[in-house]
C-alpha positions in Angstrom: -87.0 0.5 -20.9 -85.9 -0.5 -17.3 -86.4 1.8 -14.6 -89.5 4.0 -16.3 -89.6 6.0 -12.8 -86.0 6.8 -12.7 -86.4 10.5 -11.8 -88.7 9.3 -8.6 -85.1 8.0 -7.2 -82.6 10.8 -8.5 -84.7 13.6 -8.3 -85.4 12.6 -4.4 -81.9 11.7 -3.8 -79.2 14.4 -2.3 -76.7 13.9 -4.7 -78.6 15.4 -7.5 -78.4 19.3 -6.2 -74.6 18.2 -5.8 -74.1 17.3 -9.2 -76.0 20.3 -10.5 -75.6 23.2 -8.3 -73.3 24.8 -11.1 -76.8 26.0 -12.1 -76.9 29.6 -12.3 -79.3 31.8 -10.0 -78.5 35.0 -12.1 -79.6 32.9 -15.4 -83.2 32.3 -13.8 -83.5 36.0 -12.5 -82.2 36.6 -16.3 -85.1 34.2 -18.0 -88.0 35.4 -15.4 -87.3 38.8 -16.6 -87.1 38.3 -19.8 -90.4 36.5 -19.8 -91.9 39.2 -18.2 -91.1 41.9 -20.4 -92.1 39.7 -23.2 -95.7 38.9 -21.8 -96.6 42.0 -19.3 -98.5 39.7 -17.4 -101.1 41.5 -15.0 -100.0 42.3 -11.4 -101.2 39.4 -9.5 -101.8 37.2 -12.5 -101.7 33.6 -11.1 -98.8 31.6 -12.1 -97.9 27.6 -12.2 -94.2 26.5 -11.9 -94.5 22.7 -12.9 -91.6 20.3 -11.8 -90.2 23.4 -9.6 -87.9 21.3 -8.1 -86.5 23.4 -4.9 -88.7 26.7 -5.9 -85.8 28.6 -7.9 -87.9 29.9 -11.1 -91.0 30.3 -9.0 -89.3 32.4 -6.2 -88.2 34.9 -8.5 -91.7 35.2 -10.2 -93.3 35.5 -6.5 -90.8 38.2 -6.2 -92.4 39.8 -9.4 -95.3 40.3 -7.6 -97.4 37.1 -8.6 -99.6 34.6 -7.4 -97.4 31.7 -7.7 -97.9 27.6 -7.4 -95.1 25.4 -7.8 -95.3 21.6 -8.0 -92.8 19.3 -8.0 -92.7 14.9 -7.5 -89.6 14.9 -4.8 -90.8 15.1 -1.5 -87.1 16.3 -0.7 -87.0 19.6 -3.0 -90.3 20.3 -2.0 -89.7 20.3 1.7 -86.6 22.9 0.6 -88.9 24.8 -1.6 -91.4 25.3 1.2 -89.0 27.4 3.3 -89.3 30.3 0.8 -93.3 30.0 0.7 -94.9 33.7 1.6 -98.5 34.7 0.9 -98.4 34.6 -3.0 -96.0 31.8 -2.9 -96.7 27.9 -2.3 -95.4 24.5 -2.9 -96.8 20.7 -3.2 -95.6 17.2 -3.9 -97.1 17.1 -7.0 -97.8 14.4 -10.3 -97.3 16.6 -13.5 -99.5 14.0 -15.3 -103.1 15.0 -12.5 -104.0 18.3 -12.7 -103.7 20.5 -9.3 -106.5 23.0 -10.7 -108.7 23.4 -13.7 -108.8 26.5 -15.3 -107.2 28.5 -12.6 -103.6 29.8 -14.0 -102.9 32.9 -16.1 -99.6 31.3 -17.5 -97.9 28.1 -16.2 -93.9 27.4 -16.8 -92.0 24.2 -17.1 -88.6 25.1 -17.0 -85.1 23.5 -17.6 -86.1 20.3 -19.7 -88.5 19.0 -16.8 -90.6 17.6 -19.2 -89.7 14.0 -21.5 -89.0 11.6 -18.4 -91.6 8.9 -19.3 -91.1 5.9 -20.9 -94.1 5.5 -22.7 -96.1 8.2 -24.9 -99.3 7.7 -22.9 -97.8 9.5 -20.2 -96.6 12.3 -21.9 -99.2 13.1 -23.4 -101.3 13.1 -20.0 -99.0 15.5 -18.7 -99.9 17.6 -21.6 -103.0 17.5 -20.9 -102.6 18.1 -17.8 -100.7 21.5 -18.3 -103.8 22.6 -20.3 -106.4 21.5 -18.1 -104.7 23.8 -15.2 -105.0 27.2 -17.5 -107.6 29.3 -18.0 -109.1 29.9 -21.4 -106.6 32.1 -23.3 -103.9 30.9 -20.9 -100.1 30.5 -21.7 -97.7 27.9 -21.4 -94.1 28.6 -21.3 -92.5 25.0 -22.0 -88.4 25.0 -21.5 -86.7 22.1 -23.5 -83.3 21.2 -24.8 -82.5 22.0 -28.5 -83.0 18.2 -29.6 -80.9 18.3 -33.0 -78.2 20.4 -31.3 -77.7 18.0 -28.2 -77.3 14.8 -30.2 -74.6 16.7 -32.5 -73.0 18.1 -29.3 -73.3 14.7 -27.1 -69.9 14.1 -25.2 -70.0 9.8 -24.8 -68.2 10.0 -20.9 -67.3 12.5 -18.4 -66.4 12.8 -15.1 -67.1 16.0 -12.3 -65.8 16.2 -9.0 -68.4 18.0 -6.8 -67.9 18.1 -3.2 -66.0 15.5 -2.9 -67.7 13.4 -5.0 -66.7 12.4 -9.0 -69.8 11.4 -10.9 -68.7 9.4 -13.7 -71.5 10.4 -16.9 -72.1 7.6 -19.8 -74.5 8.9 -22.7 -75.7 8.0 -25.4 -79.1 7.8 -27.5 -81.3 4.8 -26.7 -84.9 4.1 -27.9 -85.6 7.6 -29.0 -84.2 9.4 -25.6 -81.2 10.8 -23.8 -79.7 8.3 -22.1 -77.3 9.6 -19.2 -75.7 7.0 -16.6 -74.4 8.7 -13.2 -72.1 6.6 -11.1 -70.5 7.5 -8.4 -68.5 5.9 -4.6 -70.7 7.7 -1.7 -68.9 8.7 1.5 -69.1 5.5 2.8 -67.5 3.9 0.3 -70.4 2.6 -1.6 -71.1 2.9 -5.2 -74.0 4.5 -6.7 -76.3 4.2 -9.9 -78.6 6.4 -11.2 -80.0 6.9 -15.1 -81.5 10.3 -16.1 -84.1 9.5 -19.4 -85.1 12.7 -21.5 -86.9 12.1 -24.8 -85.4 13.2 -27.8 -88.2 15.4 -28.7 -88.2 18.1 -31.5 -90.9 20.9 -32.2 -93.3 19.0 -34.0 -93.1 16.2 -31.5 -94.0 19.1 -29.0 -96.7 20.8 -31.4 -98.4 16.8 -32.1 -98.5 16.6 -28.2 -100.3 20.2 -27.1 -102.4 20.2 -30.0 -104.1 17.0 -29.1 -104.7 18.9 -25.3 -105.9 21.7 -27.2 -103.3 24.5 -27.0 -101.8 25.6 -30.5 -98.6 26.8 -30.6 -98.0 30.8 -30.2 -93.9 31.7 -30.7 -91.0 29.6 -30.4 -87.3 30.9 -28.9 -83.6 29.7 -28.6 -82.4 30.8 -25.4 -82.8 32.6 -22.3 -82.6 35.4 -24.0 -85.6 35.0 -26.1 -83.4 35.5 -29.5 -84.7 33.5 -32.3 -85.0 29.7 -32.4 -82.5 27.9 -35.0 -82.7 24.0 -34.9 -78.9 23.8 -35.7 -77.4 26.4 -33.4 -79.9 27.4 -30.4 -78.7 26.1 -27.0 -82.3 25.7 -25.9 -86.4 25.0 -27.7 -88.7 27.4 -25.7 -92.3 27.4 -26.7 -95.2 29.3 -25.9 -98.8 27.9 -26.4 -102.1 29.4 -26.2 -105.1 27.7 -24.9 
């Protein structure tokens, strides 16, 4: 597939927090404590937000009381990110697939589908590793991914959203095993603009195959941000938790 390091260009551009700044802080507050009450971490249990983006999910477990890292590619949501940073709370430019530490983290997070963008397996599966290498022995991962089945059921072919000023034209379809989603758009000055989001279709035993080869098994498995049960046909959302 073209463009293999399409998030490198959208996620760093400004017009993705346009497009998706519908995103809901009360639904992270909602999912942060939710996964609290679920694990009763340890106060100060150190914690790894992966693909943060600008800090949202990793703000409000700082605010829990937690040692918190957050990593993230874009150089732009980063620099946003950093102007929450406090003494339990810190933020760096980032490559998902390196690890930042080895054997350091309690329980790392990777929230709101920031996981699939590669083109080839290889990759994903470093990433993977990567996650695992980061925790400590007994260590959790939280991993927050689209409901697979459900999206290709659900998949509107074109829309259009007018935010700020701005209507982003949205093209999808299924392409090569992934979400394909084409965003075009006429910027302020009149020029038009491309950009391709690329999200494997991954279902749970894609995602069981992948951590089991870095040596985490897999521990519970939810729908939502509730934590209600997981059903492939219905759930909105394929949260796992693994064990290292």
């Amino acid at each position: 597939m073209s463009d293999a390091n399409w998030f490198e260009r959208w996620f760093g551009s400004p017009y993705y927090s346009i497009l998706y700044q519908h995103r809901d802080e009360l639904e992270a507050e909602e999912f942060v404590a939710n996964l609290i009450r679920y694990f009763n971490p340890q106060p100060g249990s150190r914690m790894f937000d992966i693909a943060c983006g600008e800090g949202r999910f990793a703000i409000e477990l700082a605010d829990q009381g937690f040692d918190v890292t957050g990593i993230d590619l874009s150089h732009r949501s980063i620099l946003k990110a950093k102007e929450s940073e406090q003494e339990n709370l810190h933020f760096y430019v980032h490559d998902m697939r390196m690890p930042l530490y080895v054997n350091y983290f309690d329980y790392a997070f990777n929230f709101f589908t920031s996981f699939g963008y590669f083109a080839y397996m290889r990759d994903h599966q470093l990433a993977a590793k990567s996650f695992a290498k980061g925790l400590k022995k007994g260590g959790t991962l939280v991993l927050d991914y689209l409901n697979s089945e459900r999206a290709m059921r659900r998949m509107k072919a074109e829309d259009s959203i007018t935010r700020e000023g701005y209507t982003f034209h949205i093209r999808k379809r299924i392409e090569e095993g992934h979400f394909l989603k084409e965003i075009s758009f006429t910027d302020a000055n009149g020029q038009t603009r491309n950009y391709t989001e690329r999200v494997a279709a991954f279902g749970l035993n894609d995602f069981e195959h992948l951590f089991q080869n870095a040596g985490m098994t897999l521990a519970a498995t939810f729908g939502n941000y509730h934590l209600d049960a997981f059903d492939a046909d219905e759930s909105p959302r394929l949260i796992m938790v693994f064990k290292k």
